[in-house]
C-alpha positions as CSV (number, residue, x, y, z in Angstrom):
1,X,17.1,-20.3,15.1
2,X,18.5,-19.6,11.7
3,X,21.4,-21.9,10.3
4,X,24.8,-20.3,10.4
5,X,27.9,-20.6,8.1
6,X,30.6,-19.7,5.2
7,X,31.3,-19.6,1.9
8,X,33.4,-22.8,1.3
9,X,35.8,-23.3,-1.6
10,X,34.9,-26.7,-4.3
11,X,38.5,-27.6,-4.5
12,X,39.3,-31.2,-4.8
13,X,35.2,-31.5,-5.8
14,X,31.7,-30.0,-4.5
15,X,32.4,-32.4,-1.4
16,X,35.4,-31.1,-0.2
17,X,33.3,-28.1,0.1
18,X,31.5,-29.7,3.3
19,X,34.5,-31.2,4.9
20,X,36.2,-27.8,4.9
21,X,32.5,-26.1,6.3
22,X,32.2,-28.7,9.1
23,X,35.5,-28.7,10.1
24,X,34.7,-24.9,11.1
25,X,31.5,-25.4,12.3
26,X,28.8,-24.6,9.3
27,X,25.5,-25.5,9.9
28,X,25.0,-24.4,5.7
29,X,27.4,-23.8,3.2
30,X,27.3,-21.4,0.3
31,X,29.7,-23.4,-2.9
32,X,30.1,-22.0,-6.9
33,X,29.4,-25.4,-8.8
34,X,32.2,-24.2,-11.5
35,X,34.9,-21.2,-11.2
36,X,33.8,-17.6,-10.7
37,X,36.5,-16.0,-12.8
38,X,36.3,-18.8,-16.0
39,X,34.1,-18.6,-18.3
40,X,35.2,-22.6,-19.5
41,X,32.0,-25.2,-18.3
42,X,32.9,-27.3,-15.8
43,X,31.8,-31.3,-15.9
44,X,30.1,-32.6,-12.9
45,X,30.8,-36.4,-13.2
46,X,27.8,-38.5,-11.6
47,X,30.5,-39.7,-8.8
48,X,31.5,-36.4,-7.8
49,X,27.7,-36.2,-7.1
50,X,27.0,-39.1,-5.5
51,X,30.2,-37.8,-3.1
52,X,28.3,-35.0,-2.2
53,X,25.1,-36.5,-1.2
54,X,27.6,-39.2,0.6
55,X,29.8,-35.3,2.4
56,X,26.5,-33.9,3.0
57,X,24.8,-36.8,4.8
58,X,27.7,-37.0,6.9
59,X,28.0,-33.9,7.9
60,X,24.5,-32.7,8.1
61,X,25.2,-30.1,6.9
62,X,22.0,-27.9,5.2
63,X,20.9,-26.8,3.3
64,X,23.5,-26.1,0.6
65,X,23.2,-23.6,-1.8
66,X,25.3,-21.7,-4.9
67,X,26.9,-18.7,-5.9
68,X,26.4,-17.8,-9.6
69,X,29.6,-16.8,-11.1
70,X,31.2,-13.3,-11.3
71,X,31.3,-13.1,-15.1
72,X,27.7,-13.3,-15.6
73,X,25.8,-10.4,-16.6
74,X,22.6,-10.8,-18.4
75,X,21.9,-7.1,-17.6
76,X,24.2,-5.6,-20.3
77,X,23.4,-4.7,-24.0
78,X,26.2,-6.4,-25.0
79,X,24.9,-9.5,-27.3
80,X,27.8,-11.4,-27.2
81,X,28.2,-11.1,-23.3
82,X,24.4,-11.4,-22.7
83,X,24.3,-14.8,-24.3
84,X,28.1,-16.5,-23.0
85,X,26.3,-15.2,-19.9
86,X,23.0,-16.9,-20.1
87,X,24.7,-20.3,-21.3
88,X,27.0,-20.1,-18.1
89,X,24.0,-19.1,-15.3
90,X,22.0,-21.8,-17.0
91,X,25.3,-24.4,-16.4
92,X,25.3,-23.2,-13.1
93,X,21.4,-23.6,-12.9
94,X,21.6,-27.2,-14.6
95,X,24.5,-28.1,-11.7
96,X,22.9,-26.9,-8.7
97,X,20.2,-28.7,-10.1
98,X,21.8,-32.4,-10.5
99,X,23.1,-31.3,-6.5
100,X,19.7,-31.1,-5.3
101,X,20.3,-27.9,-4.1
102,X,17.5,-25.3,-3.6
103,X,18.8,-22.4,-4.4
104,X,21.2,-20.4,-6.8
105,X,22.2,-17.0,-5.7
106,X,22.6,-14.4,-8.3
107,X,23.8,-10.8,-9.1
108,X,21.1,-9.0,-11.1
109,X,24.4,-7.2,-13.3
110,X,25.2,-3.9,-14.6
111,X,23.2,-2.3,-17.6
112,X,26.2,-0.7,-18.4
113,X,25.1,2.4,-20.8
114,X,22.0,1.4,-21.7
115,X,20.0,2.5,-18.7
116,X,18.0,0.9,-15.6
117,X,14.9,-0.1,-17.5
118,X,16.5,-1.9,-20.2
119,X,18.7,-3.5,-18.3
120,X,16.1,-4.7,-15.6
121,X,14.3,-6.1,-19.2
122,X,16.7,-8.2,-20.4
123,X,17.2,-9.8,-16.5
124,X,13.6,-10.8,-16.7
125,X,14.1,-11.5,-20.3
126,X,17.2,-14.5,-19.6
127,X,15.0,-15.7,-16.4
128,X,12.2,-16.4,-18.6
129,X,15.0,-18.0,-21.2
130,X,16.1,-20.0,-18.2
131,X,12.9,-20.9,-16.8
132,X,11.9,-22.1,-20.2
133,X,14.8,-24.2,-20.5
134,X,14.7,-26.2,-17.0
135,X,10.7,-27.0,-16.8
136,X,10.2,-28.9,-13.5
137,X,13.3,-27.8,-11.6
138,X,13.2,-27.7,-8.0
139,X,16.5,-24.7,-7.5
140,X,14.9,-21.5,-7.0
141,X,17.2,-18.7,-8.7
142,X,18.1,-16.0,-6.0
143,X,18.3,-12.5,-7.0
144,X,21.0,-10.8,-4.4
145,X,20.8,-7.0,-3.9
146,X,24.2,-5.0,-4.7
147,X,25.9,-2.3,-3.7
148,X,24.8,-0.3,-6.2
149,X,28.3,0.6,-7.4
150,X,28.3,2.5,-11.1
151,X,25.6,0.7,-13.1
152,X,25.1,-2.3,-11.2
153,X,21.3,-3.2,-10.9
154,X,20.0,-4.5,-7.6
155,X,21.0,-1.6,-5.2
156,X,17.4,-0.5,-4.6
157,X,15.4,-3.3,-3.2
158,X,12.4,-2.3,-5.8
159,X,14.3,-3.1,-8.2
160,X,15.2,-7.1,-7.5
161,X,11.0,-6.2,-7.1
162,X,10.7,-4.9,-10.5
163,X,12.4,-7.9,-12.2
164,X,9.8,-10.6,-10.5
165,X,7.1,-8.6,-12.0
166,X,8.6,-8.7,-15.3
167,X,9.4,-12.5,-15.2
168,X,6.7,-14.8,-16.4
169,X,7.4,-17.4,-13.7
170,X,8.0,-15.5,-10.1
171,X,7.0,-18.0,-8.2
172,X,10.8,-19.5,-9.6
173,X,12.5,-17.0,-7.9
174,X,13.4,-15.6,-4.4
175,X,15.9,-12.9,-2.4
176,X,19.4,-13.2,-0.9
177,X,19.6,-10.2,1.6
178,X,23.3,-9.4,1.8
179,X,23.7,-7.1,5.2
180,X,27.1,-5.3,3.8
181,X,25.6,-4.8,0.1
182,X,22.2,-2.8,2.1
183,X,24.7,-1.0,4.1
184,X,26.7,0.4,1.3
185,X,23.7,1.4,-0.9
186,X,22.0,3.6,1.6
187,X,20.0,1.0,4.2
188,X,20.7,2.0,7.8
189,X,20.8,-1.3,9.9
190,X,22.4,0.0,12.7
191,X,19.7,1.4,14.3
192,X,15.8,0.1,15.2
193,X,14.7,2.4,13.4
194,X,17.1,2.1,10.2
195,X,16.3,-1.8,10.5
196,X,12.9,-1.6,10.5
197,X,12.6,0.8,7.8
198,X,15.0,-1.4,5.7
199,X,12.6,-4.4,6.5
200,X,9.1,-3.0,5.8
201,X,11.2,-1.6,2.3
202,X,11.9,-5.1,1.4
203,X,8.4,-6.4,2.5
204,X,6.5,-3.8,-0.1
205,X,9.4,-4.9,-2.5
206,X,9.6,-8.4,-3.0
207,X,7.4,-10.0,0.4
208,X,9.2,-11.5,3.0
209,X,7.9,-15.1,2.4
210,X,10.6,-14.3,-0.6
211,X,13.4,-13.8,1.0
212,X,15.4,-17.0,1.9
213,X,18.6,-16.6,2.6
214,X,21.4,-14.0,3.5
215,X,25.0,-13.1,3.4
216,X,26.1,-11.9,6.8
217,X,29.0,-9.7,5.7
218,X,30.3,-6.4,8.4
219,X,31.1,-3.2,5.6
220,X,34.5,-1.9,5.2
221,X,32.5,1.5,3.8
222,X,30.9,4.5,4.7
223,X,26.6,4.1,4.6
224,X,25.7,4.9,1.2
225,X,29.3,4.8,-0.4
226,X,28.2,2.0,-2.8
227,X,31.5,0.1,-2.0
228,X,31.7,-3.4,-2.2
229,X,33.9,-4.4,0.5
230,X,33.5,-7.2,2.7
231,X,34.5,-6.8,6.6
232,X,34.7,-9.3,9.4
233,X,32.1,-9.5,11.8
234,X,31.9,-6.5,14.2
235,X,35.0,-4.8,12.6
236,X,33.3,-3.4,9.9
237,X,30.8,0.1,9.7
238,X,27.7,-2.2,10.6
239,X,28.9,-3.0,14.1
240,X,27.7,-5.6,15.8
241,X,24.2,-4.4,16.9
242,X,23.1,-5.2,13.6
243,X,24.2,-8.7,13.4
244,X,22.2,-8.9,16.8
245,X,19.0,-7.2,15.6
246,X,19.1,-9.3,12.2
247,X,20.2,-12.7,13.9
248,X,17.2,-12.3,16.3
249,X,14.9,-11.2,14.1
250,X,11.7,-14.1,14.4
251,X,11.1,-13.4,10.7
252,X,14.4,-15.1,9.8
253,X,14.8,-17.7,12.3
254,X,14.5,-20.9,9.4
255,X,16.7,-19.4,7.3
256,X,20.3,-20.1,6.1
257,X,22.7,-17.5,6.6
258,X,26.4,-17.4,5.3
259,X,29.8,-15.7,5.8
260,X,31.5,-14.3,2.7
261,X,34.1,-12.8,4.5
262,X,38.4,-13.0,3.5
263,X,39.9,-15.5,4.9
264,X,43.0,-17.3,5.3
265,X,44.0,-21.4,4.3
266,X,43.4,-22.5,8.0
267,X,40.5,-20.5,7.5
268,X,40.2,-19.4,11.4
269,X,38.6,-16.4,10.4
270,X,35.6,-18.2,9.4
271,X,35.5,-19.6,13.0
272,X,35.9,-16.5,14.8
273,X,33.3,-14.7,13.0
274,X,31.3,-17.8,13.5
275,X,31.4,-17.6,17.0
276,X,30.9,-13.8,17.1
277,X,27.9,-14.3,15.6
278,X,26.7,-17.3,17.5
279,X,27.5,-15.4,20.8
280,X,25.3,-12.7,19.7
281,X,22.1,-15.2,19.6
282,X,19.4,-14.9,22.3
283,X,18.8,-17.9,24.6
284,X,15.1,-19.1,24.5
C-alpha cells in the first residue's frame, strides 16, 4: 500500500515539519531544507538535526524527502543564474544529505531562448557538477516532470529520459511523477486507456524501477493547457477515477506519495484530501 501524505512547512526547524504532518495524518512528508523564494543559504545546526531524527522517530513518519527550491534553474544560458543555481541545489543536496533523507525532488528548469537540447545539456552538465561534488552520497536527486509551461523542460516524459542518458552517473538519479503536472502537458489519466498509455510512456522513458515517488495533485486546467495549477483532490479536471486507478496501481504500492495542494493554517485541507484519497484505496 503506498504511503500517503503532504507537503509540510520547516517553520520553527525541519522537525516541526513532522509534528505538523502527523498531526494530519502523514504517513511521508515532503519538506524544502532552506526557503523556496531566497536565494540566502540557510545553516542547518547539528541540533536542529539531531531534533529531526528525535520528530521522525516519534512519529514514524517515512520516509521523508525534499523539495529543491523554486529559484533554481540550471537549465538556462544564463551564467550567472546557472551557477547561484548549482551552488543552491548542491546546499539543498548537502542538507538533505546531513538529514538522511533519500531523496531530493527537482524541476529540470526552463532553457529560456536557447532551445531544448542545450538546455537538457547543461541539466546533465550541473548533475555531473553535483555528482562530482558529493562522492558517496546516499540522496538520490529526483527529476520531476512539469507542466510544460513556455520553456520549461520536463513536460515530455523522454525528456527527464534524455537527461539520465546524458549524466555520467544515472544510477544517482530517479523520477517524481506529479499527476496534475502529466495532466496539464498532454497525459490522459482519466481513462484506462489514457493511464496505461501514460505508464508504458514513462516505462520506455525512464523504467519504472525509476520512478520513486509522486505528487498527488487534482488540475485546476484543461488536458494539455500546460497550466500549473494545483487543485484539491476530486475537485480538479483529473477527477477522482484517477486518484483511484493510480492509488491502486500494484506498480506503486511501496512508494511515497504527497499532497501539494493550498491549504489553510489549520491545514484541514490536507486532512480531507487525505481521507479522500485513503477512501479511494482497495481493501485486500
Amino acid at each position: 500500500m503506498p504511503r500517503l501524505g503532504a507537503h509540510m512547512s520547516i517553520a520553527g526547524g525541519v522537525d516541526q515539519a513532522l509534528l505538523r504532518g502527523r498531526s494530519v495524518g502523514c504517513e511521508t512528508v515532503q519538506i524544502f531544507v532552506k526557503s523556496p523564494n531566497r536565494w540566502a543559504p540557510r545553516p542547518l545546526p547539528e541540533e536542529e538535526i539531531a531534533r529531526f531524527r528525535q520528530a521522525q522517530a516519534e512519529t514514524g513518519i517515512d520516509p521523508v524527502f525534499a523539495h529543491d527550491s523554486y529559484l533554481n534553474n540550471v537549465a538556462t544560458p544564463d551564467p550567472e543564474l546557472w551557477t547561484k543555481s548549482l551552488a543552491g541545489l548542491l546546499e539543498e543536496v548537502e542538507h538533505s544529505e546531513a538529514l538522511g533523507l533519500p531523496y531530493l525532488v527537482m524541476h529540470p528548469g526552463a532553457h529560456m531562448t536557447s532551445g531544448a537540447g542545450e538546455g537538457l545539456a547543461r541539466i546533465a552538465q550541473a548533475l555531473d557538477e553535483i555528482h562530482a561534488r558529493t562522492p558517496g552520497y546516499r540522496v538520490r536527486i529526483l527529476l520531476e516532470n512539469t507542466a510544460g509551461q513556455g520553456t520549461v523542460l520536463g513536460g515530455r516524459l523522454a525528456e527527464l529520459g534524455e537527461i539520465m542518458r546524458r549524466v555520467r552517473a544515472p544510477e544517482r538519479l530517479g523520477v517524481c511523477f506529479d499527476t496534475c503536472h502529466a495532466f496539464a502537458a498532454g497525459y490522459d489519466l482519466r481513462s484506462p486507456e489514457g493511464y496505461e498509455a501514460t505508464m508504458a510512456e514513462l516505462k520506455a522513458a525512464v523504467g519504472l524501477a525509476r520512478v520513486l515517488a509522486f505528487h498527488l495533485n487534482d488540475a485546476a486546467g484543461r488536458l494539455g493547457g500546460h497550466r500549473d495549477r494545483h487543485a484539491h483532490i476530486g475537485q480538479g479536471e483529473l477527477g477522482l477515477g484517477a486518484f483511484r486507478r493510480l492509488l491502486n496501481d500494484r506498480r506503486w504500492q511501496d512508494r511515497p506519495m504527497v499532497l501539494e495542494t493550498d491549504k489553510s493554517p489549520d491545514m484541514h485541507e490536507d486532512v480531507e484530501n487525505l481521507a479522500r484519497l485513503r477512501s479511494l484505496l482497495e481493501k485486500g
